[in-house]
N, C-alpha and C positions, 0 to 999 in steps of 0.2 A: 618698194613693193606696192602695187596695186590694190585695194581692197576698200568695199562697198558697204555697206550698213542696212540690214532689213528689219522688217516687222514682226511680232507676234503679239497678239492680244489676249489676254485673259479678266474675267472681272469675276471679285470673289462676293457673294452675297450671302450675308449674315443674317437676315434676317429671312419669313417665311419665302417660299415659292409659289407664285401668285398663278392661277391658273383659272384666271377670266376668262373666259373666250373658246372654251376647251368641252365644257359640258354639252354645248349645243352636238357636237360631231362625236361625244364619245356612249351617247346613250342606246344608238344602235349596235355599236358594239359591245355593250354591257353584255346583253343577253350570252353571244358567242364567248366571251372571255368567259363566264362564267361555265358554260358546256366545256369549254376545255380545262378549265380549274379541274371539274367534276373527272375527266376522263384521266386528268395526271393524277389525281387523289387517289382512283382509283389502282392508278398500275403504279404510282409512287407511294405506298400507305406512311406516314411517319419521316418523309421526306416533303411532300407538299403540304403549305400550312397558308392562311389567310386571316384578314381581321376576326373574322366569325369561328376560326376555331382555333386558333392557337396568339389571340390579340398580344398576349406578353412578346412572344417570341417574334412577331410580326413588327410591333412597335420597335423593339431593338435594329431590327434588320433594315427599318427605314431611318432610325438614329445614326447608322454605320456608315452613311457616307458623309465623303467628308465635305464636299459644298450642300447647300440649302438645298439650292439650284435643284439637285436629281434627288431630292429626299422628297418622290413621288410616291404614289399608294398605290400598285398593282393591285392586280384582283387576285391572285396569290404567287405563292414564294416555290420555287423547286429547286432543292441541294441535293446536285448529283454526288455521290460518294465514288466517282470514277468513272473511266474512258463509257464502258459499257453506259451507264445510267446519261452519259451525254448524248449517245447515239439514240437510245430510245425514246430518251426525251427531246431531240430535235426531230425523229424523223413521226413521232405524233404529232406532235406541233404543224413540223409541213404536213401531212397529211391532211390533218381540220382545219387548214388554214387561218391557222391561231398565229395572232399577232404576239413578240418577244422579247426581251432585251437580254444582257448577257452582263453581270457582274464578277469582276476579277477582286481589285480592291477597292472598286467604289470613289478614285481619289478624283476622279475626271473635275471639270467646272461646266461642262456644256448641259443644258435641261436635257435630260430624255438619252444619256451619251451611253448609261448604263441601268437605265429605269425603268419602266413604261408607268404609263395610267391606262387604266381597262385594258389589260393583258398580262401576260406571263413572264414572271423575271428567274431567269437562272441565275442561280447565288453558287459561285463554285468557289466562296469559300470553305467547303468542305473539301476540296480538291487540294492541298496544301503543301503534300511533301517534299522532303528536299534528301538527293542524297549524292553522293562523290564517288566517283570510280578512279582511284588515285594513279592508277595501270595506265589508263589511256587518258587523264584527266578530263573527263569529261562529269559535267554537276547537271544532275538531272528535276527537271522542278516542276511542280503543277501550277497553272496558273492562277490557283486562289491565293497561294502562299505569296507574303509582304518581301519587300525586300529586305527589312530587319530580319523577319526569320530566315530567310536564306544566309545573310550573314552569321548570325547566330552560329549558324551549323556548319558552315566552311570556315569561322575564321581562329576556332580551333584546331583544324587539323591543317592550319596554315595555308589556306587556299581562298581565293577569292573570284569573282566573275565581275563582269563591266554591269552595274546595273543602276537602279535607281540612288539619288543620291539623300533623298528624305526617305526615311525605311519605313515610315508605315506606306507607301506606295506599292500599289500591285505588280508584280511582277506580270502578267497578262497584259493589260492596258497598256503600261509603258513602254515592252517589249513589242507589242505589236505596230507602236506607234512612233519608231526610231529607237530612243532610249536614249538621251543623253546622260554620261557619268564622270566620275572621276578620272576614267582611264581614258576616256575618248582620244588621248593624243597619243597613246601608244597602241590601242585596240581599235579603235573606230568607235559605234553606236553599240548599245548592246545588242540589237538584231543580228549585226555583224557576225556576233561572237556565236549564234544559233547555228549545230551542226544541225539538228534533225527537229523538225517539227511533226507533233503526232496531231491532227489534225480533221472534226465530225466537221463532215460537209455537209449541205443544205438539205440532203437526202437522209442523210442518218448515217452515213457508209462513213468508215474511218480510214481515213490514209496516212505517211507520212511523207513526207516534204524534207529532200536533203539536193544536193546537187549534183545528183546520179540521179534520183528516185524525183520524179512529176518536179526536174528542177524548174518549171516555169511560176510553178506554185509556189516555190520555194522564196524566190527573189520574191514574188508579187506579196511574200506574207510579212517582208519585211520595211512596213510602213502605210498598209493597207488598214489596220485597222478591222473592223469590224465586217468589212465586206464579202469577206470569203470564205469563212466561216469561223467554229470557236477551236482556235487551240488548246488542245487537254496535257501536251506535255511540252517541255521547253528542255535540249540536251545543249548545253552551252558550253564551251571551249574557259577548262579552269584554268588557272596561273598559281603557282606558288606567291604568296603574299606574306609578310610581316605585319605588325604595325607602322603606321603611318604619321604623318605630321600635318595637323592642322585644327581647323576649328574658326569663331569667328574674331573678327576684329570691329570695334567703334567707334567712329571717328565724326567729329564737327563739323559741320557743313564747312566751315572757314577752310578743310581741305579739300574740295571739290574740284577744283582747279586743277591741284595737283594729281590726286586720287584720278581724272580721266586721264592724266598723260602716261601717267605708269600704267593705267588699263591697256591703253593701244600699245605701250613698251610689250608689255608684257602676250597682246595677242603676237606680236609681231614676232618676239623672238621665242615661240611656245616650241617652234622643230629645234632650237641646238636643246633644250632641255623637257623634253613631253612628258616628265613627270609631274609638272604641274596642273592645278585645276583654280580655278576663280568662279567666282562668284561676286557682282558689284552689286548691292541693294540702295536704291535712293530712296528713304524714305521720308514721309511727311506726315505730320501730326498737327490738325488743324486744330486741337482744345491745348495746344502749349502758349502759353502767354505771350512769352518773348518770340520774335520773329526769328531771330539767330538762333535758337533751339528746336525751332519746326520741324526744321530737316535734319537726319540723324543717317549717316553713313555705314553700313552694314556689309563688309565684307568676310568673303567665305573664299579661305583657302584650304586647299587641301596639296600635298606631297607626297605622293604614291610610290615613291623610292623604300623598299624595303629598308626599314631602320632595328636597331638593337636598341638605342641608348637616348637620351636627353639630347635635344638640340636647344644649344645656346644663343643660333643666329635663326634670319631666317634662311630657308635654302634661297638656291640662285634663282629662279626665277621671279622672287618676291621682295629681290633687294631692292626694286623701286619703293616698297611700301614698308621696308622697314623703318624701325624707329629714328635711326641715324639718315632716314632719307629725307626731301623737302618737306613731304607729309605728317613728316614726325612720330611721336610715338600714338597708340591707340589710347581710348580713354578708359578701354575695358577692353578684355580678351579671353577668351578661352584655350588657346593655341596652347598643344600639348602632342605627345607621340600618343597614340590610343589606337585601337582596335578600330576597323572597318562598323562594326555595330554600332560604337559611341559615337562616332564622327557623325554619322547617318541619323541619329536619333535625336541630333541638335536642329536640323532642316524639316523638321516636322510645320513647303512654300515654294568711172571707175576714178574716183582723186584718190589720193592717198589716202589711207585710213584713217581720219582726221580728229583730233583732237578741237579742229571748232565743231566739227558736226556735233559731236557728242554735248560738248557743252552749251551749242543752240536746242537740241533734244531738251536737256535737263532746264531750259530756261524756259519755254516754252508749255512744259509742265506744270512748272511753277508758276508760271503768268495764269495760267488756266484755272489752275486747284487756289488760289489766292482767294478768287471771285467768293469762292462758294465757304472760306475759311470760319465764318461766323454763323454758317445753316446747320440746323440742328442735323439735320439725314447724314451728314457725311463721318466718316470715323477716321478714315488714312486714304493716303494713296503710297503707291510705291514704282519703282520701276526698278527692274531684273537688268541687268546689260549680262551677257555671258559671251565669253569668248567662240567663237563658231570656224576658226582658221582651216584654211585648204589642206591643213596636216591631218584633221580628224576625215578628212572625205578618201584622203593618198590609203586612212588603215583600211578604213572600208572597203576599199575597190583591191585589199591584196586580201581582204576575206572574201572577196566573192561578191563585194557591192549588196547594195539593195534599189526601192524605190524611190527614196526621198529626192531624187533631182540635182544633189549638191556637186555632181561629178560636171553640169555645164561652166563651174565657177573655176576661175582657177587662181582667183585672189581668196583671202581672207575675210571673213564678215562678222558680223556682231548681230543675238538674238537682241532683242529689244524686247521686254514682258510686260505690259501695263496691269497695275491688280490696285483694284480698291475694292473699299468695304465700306457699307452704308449700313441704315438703323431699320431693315426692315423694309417687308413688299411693297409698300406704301408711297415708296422712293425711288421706286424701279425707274420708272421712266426719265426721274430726274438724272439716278446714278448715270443712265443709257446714254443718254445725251452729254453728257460732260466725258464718257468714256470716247463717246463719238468723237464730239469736239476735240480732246485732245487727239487721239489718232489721224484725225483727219487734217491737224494744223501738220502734225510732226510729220505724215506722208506728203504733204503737198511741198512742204519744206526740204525732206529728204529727196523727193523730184526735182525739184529745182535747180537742186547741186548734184544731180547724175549717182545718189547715194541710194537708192534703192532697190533689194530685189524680192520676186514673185516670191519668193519661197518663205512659207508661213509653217512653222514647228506644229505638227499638225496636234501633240501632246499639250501645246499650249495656247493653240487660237479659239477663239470665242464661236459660238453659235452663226454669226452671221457673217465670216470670214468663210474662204476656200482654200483649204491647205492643199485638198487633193490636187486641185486647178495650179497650186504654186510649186507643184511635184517636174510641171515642163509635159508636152503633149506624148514624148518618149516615153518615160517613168507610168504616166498615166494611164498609155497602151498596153503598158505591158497585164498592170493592175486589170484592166477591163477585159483583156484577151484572158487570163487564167480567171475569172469571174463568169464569162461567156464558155468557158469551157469545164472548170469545175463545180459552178452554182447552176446547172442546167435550168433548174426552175425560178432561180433569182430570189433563192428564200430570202438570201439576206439584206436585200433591196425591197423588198415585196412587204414582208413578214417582220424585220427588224427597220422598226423607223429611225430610229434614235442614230446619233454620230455624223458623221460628216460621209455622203453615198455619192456612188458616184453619177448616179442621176446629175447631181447637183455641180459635178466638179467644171469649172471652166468658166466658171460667175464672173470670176475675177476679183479684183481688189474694190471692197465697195469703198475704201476711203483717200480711190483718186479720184483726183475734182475734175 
């Protein structure tokens, strides 16, 4: 089998959000943000709040997300309680042409993805319900609700949906932005799994989006993001479910060797068994003394086969990594049958598919992050490998496809995730550069050996990547075509800065040389 190896970048910053450079262009629109504060105070009374009149509740609301990054100051907060309070508080927005952002669960990494400064943030965590129609299985959700609370409340009455696989993650965000989960190898992305989208567009006007009803909207809502407008319901395709089998595994760098060959084993043969799911974490700890204990091996399994009982082995797709395999046994584990909630609540983060590539990747990280191992700014770095195979694209295109582009592949791929974490704004440009450096050695690498493609996880690239542009000129038309046709005025191009637009789509890959 034929199969490629691409990119995605993310960088997670711990310390403040540094916002140099910003005041000079945001002081004329002070005055306007604030005219439009006043005019949502107005027809929202006890639903809009700001530093100056409700500082408690404001403070928390910028505590709540979960990178630095978007933990911006708007000029104030509005929590719609439902479809109506979204229409009327989008279509005065457009109106005054008041600048927006739009918060689901806040979990994004990109500045401004779900924030603004000097304007108006919709917080639709008040938006949050979750419920089950067991007749027609269909789990109906609002987009403030986490995906632990969605679990919560399905995996009671034995029923589950493809969704995020850390549960404090929004259900909005994620979903709008592919979704990868657990189930991806028997269900596709969780967009896939969306029959009917209820959906305020840029005018205030509410529609929904199914594949009878504006199907053009429909597809274009699955991987678009934020461009099109804010979905207020999500009606997703349930499954009866059990508990499950999984949790993590720890392992010594001394099995890295082994640990990438049963990776690519394991993407390779994911169709005779697609109940599986992986997760490979490489991570590095540059304050560990000994050099042999830096790197510390983080794998996440999970096994979506309805179980009853104790498992003594591991299932079949994990025999590469069991105890009895080369890899040997883990040094710690959590691995247990549990519930869809417990499992989720622990992740709170053409050659052949090559097993050198992967281990020139993991070297070339480490040659990098070594440099910097004794500077006070750095805390960790890591890298994500996730399995991405032509099995999760075959579910999608028998749900009805979406935008993500994966359908011109017909091999096998691997996400690639870069995350580090430094000591504060202080270091930003140092982190930048070292995030640069490595992405730019491991892409020009990956070109060289015919190992890389366009397509960037649009849920996990960074600020200065193009996911939209690695969606393919197809996928992107169609995005722009229901954008030109249902955004008539372009609020969310115009009016919403924040996230990745399509102004910008088609940059390309800034880290080939």
């Amino acid at each position: 089998m034929k199969s490629l190896t691409h990119l995605a970048v993310a960088a997670l910053t711990l310390g403040g959000v540094h916002l140099a450079g910003v005041a000079a262009v945001v002081d004329a629109a002070a005055s306007g943000a604030t005219e439009c504060c006043n005019l949502l105070e107005k027809s929202f009374p006890g639903k809009t709040y700001s530093s100056s009149n409700q500082q408690n509740l404001y403070q928390k609301f910028i505590a709540s997300y979960f990178s630095v990054n978007d933990r911006l100051k708007p000029s104030c907060v509005v929590s719609p309680s439902n479809t109506k309070d979204v229409a009327e508080i989008v279509g005065l927005l457009s109106k005054n042409s008041c600048q927006f952002a739009v918060k689901s669960g806040g979990h994004g990494l990109v500045t401004g993805s779900s924030n603004i400064v000097e304007g108006v943030t919709i917080d639709l965590r008040g938006m949050r319900s979750v419920s089950l129609n067991q007749e027609n299985k269909t789990a109906t959700v609002q987009p403030g609700a986490k995906w632990l609370e969605v679990y919560n409340y399905l995996s009671p009455l034995g029923y589950a949906i493809p969704g995020g696989r850390a549960g404090l993650v929004g259900v909005g965000g994620l979903t709008s932005g592919g979704g990868n989960s657990f189930f991806a190898a028997r269900y596709g992305f969780a967009c896939d799994n969306v029959k009917r989208f209820e959906v305020v567009l840029g005018n205030g006007t509410v529609v929904e989006a199914t594949n009878t009803t504006n199907a053009d909207l429909f597809i274009a809502l699955k991987g678009s993001q934020n461009n099109l407008g804010i979905i207020t319901k999500f009606d997703f395709v349930a499954f009866q479910q059990s508990d499950l089998w999984g949790g993590t595994a720890t392992y010594s760098s001394k099995t890295v060797p082994e640990q990438i060959k049963a990776f690519v084993e394991f993407t390779k043969n994911l169709k005779n068994d697609p109940y599986g799911s992986l997760i490979f974490v490489w991570n590095y700890f540059p304050s560990i003394p000994k050099e042999s204990d830096r790197i510390i091996i983080l794998n996440l399994y999970e096994y979506t086969a309805n179980l009853t009982g104790p498992v003594t082995t591991y299932p079949p797709p994990f025999k590469g990594f069991a105890p009895d395999s080369p890899i040997g046994p883990p040094i710690a584990d959590t691995l247990r049958v549990d519930n869809l909630s417990s499992l989720t609540s622990e992740l709170n983060s053409p050659p052949e598919l090559s097993v050198t590539v992967l281990n020139e990747v993991t070297r070339i990280m480490k040659s990098e992050i070594e440099y910097y191992r004794n500077d006070s700014f750095f805390q960790y770095a890591s890298i994500l490998l996730q399995p991405l195979p032509r099995l999760f694209t075959d579910r999608s295109i028998e749900f009805g496809g979406n935008v993500l582009g994966l359908d011109r592949y017909e091999d096998d791929n691997i996400i690639y995730l870069l995350n580090l974490a430094w000591n504060g704004t202080q270091f930003d440009a140092k982190a930048h550069s070292l995030a640069d450096k490595v992405m730019g050695d491991v892409t020009t690498y990956l070109e060289s050996v015919n190992a890389l493609k366009d397509f960037q996880y649009i849920n996990y690239a960074y600020e200065n990547q193009d996911p939209l542009g690695g969606y393919g000129p197809t996928a992107l038309g169609k995005i722009k075509a229901a954008s030109t046709k249902y955004d008539v005025g372009q609020v969310f191009h115009k009016l919403v800065p924040g996230g990745f637009k399509l102004a910008g789509a088609g940059s390309g890959n800034k880290y080939k040389r």
